[in-house]
NUMI-613058 format. One record per residue (C-alpha): residue in three letters; z negated, y, x. Coordinates in steps of 0.02 Angstrom, whole numbers, plus 50000, padded with zeros to 5 digits. Each point is the difference from the previous one (the first is absolute). Layout:
SITE   zalo      pz      py      px
SITE    ala       Z       Y       X
...
This chain:
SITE   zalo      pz      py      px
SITE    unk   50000   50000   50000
SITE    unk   49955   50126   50153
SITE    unk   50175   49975   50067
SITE    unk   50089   50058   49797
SITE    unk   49886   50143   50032
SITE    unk   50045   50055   50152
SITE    unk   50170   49971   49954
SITE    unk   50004   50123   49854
SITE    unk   49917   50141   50095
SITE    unk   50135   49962   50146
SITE    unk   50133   50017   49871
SITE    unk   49892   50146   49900
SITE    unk   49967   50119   50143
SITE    unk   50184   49966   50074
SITE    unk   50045   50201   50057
SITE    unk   49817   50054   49938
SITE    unk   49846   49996   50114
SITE    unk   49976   49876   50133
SITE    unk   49978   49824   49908
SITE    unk   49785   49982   50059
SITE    unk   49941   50172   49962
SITE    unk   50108   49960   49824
SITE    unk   49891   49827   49987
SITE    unk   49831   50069   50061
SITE    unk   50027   50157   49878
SITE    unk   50015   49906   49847
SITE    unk   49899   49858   50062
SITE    unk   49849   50116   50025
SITE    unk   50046   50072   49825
SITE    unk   49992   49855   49883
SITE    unk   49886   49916   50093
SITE    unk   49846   50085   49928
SITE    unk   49968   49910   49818
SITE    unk   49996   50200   49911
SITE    unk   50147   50070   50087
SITE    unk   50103   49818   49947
SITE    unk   49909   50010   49823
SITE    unk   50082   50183   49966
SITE    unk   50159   49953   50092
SITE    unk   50033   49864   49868
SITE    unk   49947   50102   49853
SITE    unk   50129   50120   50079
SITE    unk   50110   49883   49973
SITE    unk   49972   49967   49819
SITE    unk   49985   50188   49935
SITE    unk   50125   50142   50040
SITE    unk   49868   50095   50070
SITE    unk   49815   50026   50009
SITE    unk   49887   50162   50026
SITE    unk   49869   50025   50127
SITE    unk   49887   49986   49834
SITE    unk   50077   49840   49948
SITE    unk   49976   49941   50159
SITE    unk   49807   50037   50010
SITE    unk   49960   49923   49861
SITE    unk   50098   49849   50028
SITE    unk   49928   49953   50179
SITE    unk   49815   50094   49928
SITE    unk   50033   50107   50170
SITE    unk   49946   50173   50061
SITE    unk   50150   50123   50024
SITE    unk   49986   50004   50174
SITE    unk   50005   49809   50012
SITE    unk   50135   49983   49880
SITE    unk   50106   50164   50115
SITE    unk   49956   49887   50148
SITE    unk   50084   49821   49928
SITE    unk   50153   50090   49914
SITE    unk   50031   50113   50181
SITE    unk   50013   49826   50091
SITE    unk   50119   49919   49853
SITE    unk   50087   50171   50032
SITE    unk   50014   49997   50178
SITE    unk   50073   49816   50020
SITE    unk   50136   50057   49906
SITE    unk   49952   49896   49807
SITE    unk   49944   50131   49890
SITE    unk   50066   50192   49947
SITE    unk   49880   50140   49942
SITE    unk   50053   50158   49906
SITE    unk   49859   50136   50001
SITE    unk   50000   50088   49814
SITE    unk   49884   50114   49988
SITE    unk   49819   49954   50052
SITE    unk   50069   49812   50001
SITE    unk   50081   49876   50088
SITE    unk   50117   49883   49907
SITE    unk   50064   49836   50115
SITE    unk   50146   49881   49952
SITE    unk   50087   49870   50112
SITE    unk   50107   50069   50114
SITE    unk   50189   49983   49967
SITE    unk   50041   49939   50182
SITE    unk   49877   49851   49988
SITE    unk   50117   49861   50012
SITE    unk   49995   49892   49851
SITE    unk   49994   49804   50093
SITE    unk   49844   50065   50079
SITE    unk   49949   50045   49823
SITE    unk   50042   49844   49946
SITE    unk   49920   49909   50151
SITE    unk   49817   50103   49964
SITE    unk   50018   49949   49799
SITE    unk   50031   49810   50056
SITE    unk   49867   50002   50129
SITE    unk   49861   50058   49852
SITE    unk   50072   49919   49857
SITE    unk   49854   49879   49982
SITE    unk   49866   50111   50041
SITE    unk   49860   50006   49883
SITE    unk   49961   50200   49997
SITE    unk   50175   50042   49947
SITE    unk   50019   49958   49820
SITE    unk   49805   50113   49984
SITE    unk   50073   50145   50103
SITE    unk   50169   49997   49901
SITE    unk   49890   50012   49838
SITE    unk   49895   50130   50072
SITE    unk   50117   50117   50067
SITE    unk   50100   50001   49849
SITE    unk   49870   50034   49882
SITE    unk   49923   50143   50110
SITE    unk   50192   50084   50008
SITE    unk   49998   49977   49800
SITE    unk   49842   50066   49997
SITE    unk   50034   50161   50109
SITE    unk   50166   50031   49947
SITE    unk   49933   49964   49786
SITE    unk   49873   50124   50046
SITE    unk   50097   50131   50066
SITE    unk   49881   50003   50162
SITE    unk   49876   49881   50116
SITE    unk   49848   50027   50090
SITE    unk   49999   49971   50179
SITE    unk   49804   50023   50050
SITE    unk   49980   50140   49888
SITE    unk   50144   50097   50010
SITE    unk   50114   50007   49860
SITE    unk   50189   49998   50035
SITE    unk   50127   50061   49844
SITE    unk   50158   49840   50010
C-alpha cells in the first residue's frame, strides 16, 4: 500500500513542489485525528465556517485557526475571509485519486458515519438559524 501512495504523490506533485516536502506536508496534515476529521467533513459539505468548525471539533478558535492553517498550508483546503469570518472549502487543485485514495482508506472507520451526522445537523442548524455561536460570539450566515 506505501508504494500506491508514493506513487500518487510522484504522479500528483509532477511540476509542483519537490515530491517529500509534498508527502511530509500533507502527511503532517492529516495525520492529526482533528485536522483529518474536518478534512473529510470538507469533503462532504461545500464549505464550512470557522463557527461550524468550532463546534464540530468542540475547539477553541485559536486551535481550530491552528488545524485549518496546516490543512491550508499542505495545499488540501481553501479559505475565503468574509467579514469577521473565515469560510474553508476543498481546494480545486486537490487531485481527485488522492481524494479517492483518503475516502477508501477511512471507509470503514467507525467515527465517520457520527461526524457526517454531526456536521450536517450543526450546518442545518446554523444556516436554519440564520447565525451560530462560536464561544460566545454570534456570527450573522
Amino acid at each position: 500500500m506505501f508504494r500506491a501512495i508514493i506513487s500518487l504523490y510522484a504522479e500528483i506533485t509532477k511540476g509542483g513542489r519537490h515530491i517529500v516536502e509534498s508527502i511530509l506536508s500533507i502527511s503532517k496534515a492529516l495525520g492529526e485525528k482533528n485536522r483529518l476529521r474536518v478534512f473529510l467533513a470538507l469533503m462532504d459539505t461545500e464549505e464550512l465556517c470557522v463557527c461550524d468548525v468550532g463546534d464540530f471539533l468542540e475547539l477553541a478558535p485559536a486551535t481550530v485557526s491552528r488545524h485549518m492553517s496546516i490543512l491550508h498550508q499542505a495545499g488540501l483546503i481553501e479559505s475565503e475571509k468574509r467579514g469577521r469570518w473565515v469560510y474553508y472549502r476543498m481546494d480545486t487543485e486537490v487531485d481527485p485519486r488522492l481524494l479517492e485514495w483518503i475516502r477508501n482508506s477511512v471507509r470503514d472507520a467507525g467515527f465517520l458515519m457520527k461526524d457526517r451526522s454531526k456536521i450536517h445537523e450543526i450546518v442545518r442548524l446554523h444556516r436554519e438559524n440564520d447565525h451560530c455561536e462560536f464561544r460566545g460570539r454570534k456570527k450573522t450566515v
